[in-house]
N, C-alpha and C positions, 0 to 999 in steps of 0.2 A: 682395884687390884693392878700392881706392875706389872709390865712386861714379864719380869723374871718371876715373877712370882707365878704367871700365869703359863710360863712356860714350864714350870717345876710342878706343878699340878698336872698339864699335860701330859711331861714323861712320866709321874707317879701313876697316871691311868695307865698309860700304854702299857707301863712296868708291871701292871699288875693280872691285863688283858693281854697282852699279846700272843700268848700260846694259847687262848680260847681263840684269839682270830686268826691264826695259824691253821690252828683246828679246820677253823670254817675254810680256810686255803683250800687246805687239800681236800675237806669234801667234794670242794666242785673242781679243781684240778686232775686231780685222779683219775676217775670215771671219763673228764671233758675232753682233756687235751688229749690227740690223738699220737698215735705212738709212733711219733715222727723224730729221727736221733737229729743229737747235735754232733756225733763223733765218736768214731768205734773205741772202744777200751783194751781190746784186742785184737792183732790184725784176723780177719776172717772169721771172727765169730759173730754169730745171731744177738747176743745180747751188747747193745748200747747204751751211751748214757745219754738220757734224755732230760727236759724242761726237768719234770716231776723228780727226779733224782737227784736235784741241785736243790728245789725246796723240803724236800723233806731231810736232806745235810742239814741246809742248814737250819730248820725249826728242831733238828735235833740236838744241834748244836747249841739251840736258843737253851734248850731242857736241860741242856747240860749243865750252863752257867746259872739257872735256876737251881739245880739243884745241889750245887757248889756255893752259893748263896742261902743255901736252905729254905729258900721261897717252893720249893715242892719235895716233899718225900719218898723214901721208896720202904718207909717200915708199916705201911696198911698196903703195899701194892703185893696183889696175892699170888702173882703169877711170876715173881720175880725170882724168885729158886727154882721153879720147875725151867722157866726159861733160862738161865743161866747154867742148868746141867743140861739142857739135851745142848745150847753151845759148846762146853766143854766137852760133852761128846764127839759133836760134829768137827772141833778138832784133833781129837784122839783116831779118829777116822782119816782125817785126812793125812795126819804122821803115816797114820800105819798104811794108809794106800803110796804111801812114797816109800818106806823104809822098810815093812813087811810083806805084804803082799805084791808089792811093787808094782801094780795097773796104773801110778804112774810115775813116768819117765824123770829122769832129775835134769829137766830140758826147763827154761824159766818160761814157754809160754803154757805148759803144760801145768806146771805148779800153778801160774797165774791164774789159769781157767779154774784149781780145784779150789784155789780161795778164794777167787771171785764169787762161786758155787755159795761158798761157806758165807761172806759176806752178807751176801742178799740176804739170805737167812737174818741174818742180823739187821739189815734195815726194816726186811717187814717187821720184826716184832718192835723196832725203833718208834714205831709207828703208835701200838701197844701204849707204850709207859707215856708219849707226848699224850695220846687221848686220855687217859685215865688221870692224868697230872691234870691236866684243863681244866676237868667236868668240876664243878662248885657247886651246881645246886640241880635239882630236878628239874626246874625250868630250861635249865640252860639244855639238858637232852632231849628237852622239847622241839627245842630250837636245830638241833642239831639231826634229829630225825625230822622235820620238816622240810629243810634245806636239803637234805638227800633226796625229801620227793621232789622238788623243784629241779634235783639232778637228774631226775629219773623224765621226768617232764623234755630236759633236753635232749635225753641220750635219747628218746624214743624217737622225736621229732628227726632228728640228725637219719638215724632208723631209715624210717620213711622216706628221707630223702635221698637216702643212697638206692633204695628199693627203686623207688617210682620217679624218684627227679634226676638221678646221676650225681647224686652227690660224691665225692671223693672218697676212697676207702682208703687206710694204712692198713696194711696186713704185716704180721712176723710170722707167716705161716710156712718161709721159707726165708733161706740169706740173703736174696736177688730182694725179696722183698719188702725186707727188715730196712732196706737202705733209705726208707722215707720215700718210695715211690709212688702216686698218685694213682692208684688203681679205680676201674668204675665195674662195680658188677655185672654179671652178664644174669642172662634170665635165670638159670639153674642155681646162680650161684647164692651162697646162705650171708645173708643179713649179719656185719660184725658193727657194724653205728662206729665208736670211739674209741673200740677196742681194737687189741692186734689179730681178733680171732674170733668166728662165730661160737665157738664152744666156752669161751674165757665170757663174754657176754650175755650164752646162755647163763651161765653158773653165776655171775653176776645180778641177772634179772630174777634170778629163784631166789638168792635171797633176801631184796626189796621185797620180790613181791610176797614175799612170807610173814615180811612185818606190815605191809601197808595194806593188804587184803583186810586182814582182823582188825587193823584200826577202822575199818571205816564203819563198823557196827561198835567200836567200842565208843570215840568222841563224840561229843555230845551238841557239837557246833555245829549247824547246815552247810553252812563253807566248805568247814575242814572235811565233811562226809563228801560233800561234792567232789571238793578238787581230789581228794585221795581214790575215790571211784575213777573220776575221769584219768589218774595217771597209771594207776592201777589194769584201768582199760587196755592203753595203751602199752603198756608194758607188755601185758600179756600179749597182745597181738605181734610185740616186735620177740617175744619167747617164740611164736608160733614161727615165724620167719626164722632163725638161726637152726630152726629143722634139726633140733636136739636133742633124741630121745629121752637120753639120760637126764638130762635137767628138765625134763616135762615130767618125769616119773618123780625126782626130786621134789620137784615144787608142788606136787599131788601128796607124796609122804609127808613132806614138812606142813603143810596146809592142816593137814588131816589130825597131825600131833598139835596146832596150835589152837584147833578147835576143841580138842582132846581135853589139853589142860586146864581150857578157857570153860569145860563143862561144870569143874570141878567148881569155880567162882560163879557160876552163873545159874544152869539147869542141862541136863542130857539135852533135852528138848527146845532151848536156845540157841546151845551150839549144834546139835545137829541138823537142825533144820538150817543152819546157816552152811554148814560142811557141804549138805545135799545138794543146795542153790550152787555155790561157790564150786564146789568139783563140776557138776552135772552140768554147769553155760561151758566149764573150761572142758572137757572132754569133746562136750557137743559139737564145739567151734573147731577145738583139733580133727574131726575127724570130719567136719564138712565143710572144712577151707583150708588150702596152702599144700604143702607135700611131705608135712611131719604123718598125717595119717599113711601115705604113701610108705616111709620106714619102718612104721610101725605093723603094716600089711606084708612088706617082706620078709621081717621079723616072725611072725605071727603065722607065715605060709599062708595068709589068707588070700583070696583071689582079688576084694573089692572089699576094702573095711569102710571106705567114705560110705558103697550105695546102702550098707546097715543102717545108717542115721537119713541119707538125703532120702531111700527111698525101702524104707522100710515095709511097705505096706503093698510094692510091688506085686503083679501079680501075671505070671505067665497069659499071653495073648490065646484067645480062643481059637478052636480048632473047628473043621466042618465045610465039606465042598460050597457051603451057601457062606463062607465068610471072606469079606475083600479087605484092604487097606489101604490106607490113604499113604501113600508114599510123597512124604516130602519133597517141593521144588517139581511136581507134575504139572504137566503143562495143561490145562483145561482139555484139548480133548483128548487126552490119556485115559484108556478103561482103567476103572479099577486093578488094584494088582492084588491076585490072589496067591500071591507067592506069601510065606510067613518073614516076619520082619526079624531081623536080628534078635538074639531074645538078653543081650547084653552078657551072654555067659563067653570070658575069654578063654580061650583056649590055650594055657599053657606052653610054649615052644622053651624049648632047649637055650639056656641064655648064652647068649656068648661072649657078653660081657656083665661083669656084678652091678648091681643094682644102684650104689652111689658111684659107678660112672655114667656119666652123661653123655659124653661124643666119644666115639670112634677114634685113636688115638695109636699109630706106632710108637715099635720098642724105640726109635730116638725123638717122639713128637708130634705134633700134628701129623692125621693121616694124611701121604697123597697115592696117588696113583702108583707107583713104583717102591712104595715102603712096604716093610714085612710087619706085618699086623702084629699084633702085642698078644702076648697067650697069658691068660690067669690060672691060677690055682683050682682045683674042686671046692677047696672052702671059699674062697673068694667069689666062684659062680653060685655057691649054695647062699652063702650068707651075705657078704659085701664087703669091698675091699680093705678098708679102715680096719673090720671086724679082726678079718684074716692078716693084715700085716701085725697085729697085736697077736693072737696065737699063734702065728708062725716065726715071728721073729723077735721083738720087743719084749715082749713078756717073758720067753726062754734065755734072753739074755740079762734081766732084770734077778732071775733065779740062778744062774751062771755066778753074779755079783755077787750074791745072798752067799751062794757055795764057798768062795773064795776065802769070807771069814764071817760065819755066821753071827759073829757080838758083834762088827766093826762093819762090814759091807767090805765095799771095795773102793770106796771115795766119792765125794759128789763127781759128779759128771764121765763116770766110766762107764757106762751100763750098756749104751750105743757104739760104742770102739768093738771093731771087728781082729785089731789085735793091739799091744799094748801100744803101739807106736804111733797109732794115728789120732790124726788131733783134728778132731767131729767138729763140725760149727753149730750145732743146736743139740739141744739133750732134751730127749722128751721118751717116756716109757709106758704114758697114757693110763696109768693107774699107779695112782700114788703110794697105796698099799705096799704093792711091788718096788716103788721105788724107793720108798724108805729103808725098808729091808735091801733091797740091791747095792745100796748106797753109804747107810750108817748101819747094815746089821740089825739085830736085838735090838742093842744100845738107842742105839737113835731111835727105832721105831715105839720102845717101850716109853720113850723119853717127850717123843716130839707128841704122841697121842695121846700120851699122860697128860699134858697140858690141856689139850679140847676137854678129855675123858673131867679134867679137876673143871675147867668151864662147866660145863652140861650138869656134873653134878650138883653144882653153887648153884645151880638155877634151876633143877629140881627142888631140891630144899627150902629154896628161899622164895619160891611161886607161890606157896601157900601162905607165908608168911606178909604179902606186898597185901595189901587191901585196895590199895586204888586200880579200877581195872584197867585204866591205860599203860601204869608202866606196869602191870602185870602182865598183860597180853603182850607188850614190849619184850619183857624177859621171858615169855611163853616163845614168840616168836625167835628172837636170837639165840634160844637153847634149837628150835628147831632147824632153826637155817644152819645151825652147825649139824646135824641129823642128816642136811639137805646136801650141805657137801662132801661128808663121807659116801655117798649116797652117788654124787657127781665122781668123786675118787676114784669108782671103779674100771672109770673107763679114761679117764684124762686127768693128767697131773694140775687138779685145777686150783691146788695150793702152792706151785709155784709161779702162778701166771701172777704177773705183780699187783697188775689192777683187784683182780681177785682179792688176793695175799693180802694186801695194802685196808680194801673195803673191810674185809676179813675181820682182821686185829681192830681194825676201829670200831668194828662192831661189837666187840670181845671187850674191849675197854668201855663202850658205852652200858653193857651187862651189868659189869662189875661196878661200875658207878651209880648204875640203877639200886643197883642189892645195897649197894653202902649207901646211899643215901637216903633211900627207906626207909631202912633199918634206923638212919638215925633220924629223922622225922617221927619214927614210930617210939624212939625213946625219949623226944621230945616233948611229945605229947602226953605220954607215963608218968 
């Protein structure tokens, strides 16, 4: 073979691979590279263009020219009308927040910010049509859900290291912070690995571990059971760290749906005995290690929900003038003390500050000596501060938005402006619910969750229909981990976080690739 000949065979593979290894790109890009910018997009705003934003242009761009080539189609892609109307939407939304309802300004960084809004929108689902174009054979999702646990292997590892070794953290948890600055946890503070956020990495880790959990009783390999346990392990442990309520109850609901549907292929009695094992270590572990039990007890008004599990069997110290105790760290000739010892029951005080703050902190900062202490709210001393700035303020302004123009919202990225004219550096309303309605109105919300609503149902229907149980418990699992993010919704916008967003859609095209190629295996064999 020549030269050229061997070079023309070369390109004819790349030509015909390259968006399957595009694919593989951004599996491990995604979730790895930490969300460090190369350069703002606008002056003073939170969102940057980063590494991951320049590959996923341009493998979109790749799909482009594929499919202006006719090398990939969009007439079996199923999600391609529902996404292209709630687009159209979300810019009939954005007219009308500039031209009718006018929440925004005809100032061009104003405009910039509300397409910007809109854009994004459009690269996550971008994401969408490259995965589903890719996928060719059932193998290949093999391949593709494997390489996720090997992503998942790192991001825990990374985890850990920021935890116990000082490894480096990027936060976007603020604008100071968003700038790529090399942050290192302190003890209080919650586990985000490679993401810009513990809560973005919660809702991340709930829906791996929704698919790799059930794999590891479904394949049939020693290996693959192994190594999916061991990352699975770890996984969980690095959930327990990002101290997330909302994504522990997530991954408890999704878990429990994918055993559900898994009873139906298998026996009540397979899958629940494996539901019981799989809840019952993960409950156990939450409540007698780390400081997610700790939220969940101030949540709960309970006094001590860890000593339920560490010391269940407790039992109050005996009484009676003939009884002594050993008082720890006594010096040999110390009498006995017949004082009674602590009996572990805390006594309640008056809080003075909410429960997810940690230090003492004035109104402009660190405390010292000479500053005026910081005063909270009663909801914020009852419940905890996150809780309380979302009822008292975000959430009422979210429905503010809704009011404005109930089809339409009031624009992406208005819902945080305390009057028409200011121009916010982050937009965040901690429940997506809310922010869809805030934002696109009806329109949008009926549009954007029509979409999930047409996913979950293709994968109800079509669970019964798969016979092999691995990509069965596949599309058990990615109907639940869409279950698991509405679920996340309620309390954090965790379908705008990109990484999320990004994992998301790929997951959604892996679904749908699963159901269609099944299905056509199954009529192959007919």
């Amino acid at each position: 073979m020549s030269l050229h000949e061997y070079m023309l065979k070369a390109l004819k593979w790349l030509d015909d691979h390259v968006l399957e290894y595009l694919s593989f790109a951004l599996i491990v890009i995604i979730p790895l590279y930490p969300k460090i910018p190369l350069f703002d997009i606008l002056p003073g705003y939170i969102v940057r263009i980063r590494l991951d934003d320049f590959l996923i242009a341009f493998t979109f761009l790749v799909w482009l020219v594929w499919l202006i080539r006719k090398k990939v189609t969009l007439k079996d892609n199923p999600l391609l009308i529902p996404i292209l109307i709630y687009i159209a939407v979300g810019l009939l939304s954005s007219l009308s927040a500039i031209f009718i309802t006018q929440t925004v300004p005809l100032q061009f960084i104003h405009i910039a910010k509300l397409f910007l809004n809109w854009a994004r929108r459009i690269e996550y689902f971008s994401v969408f049509f490259v995965f589903f174009s890719s996928i060719k054979s059932l193998s290949q999702i093999k391949k593709y859900i494997y390489t996720m646990a090997v992503v998942l292997l790192c991001v825990s590892i990374y985890g850990f290291g920021q935890k116990y070794l000082y490894w480096p953290a990027y936060s976007t948890m603020n604008r100071e912070f968003s700038k790529g600055i090399k942050l290192y946890l302190t003890e209080n503070a919650r586990v985000l690995s490679t993401f810009g956020g513990h809560y973005d990495l919660a809702a991340y880790l709930m829906m791996v571990l929704s698919i790799f959990i059930p794999l590891i009783f479904v394949v049939k390999k020693l290996f693959i059971k192994i190594f999916l346990a061991l990352v699975s392990a770890l996984g969980f442990w690095l959930l327990i760290l990002t101290v997330s309520r909302t994504s522990f109850i997530a991954y408890l609901v999704a878990l429990t749906i994918v055993f559900g549907m898994l009873s139906l292929k298998k026996s009540i009695l397979w899958a629940g005995t494996r539901w019981v094992v799989v809840v019952g270590i993960s409950i156990f572990i939450m409540l007698s290690f780390g400081d997610l039990s700790d939220r969940f007890a101030h949540l709960l008004k309970v006094q001590n929900l860890k000593a339920l599990v560490v010391n269940p069997f407790k039992r109050e110290p005996p009484k009676g003038p003939n009884v002594a105790f050993l008082d720890v760290g006594s010096k040999s000739d110390t009498p006995p003390s017949t004082q009674r010892p602590d009996s572990g029951i805390v006594v309640q005080q008056e809080a003075t500050r909410p429960a997810d703050v940690t230090t003492d902190v004035s109104e402009d900062g660190p405390k010292t000596a000479n500053s005026k202490a910081r005063t909270y709210s009663q909801c914020a001393l009852k419940y905890d501060l996150s809780t309380c700035i979302r009822l008292d303020y975000i959430w009422p302004h979210a429905v503010q938005g809704f009011v404005r123009n109930p089809l339409l919202g009031s624009g992406y990225s208005t819902l945080t402006k305390s009057s028409v004219n200011v121009f916010t550096e982050a937009e965040s309303t901690d429940n997506d619910f809310l922010r869809s309605l805030g934002e696109t109105g009806i329109l949008g919300f009926i549009t954007f969750y029509g979409i999930l609503s047409i996913a979950s149902y293709q994968a109800i229907i079509s669970f019964k229909k798969i016979n092999d149980l691995f990509y069965a418990s596949l599309v058990a699992s990615l109907f639940a981990a869409t279950i698991g993010l509405l679920v996340n919704s309620f309390y954090i916008d965790v379908l705008e976080s990109s990484k999320v967003a990004y994992t998301y859609w790929a997951l959604i095209a892996i679904l749908f690739a699963t159901i269609k190629l099944s299905q056509s295996k199954k009529s192959e064999k007919a």
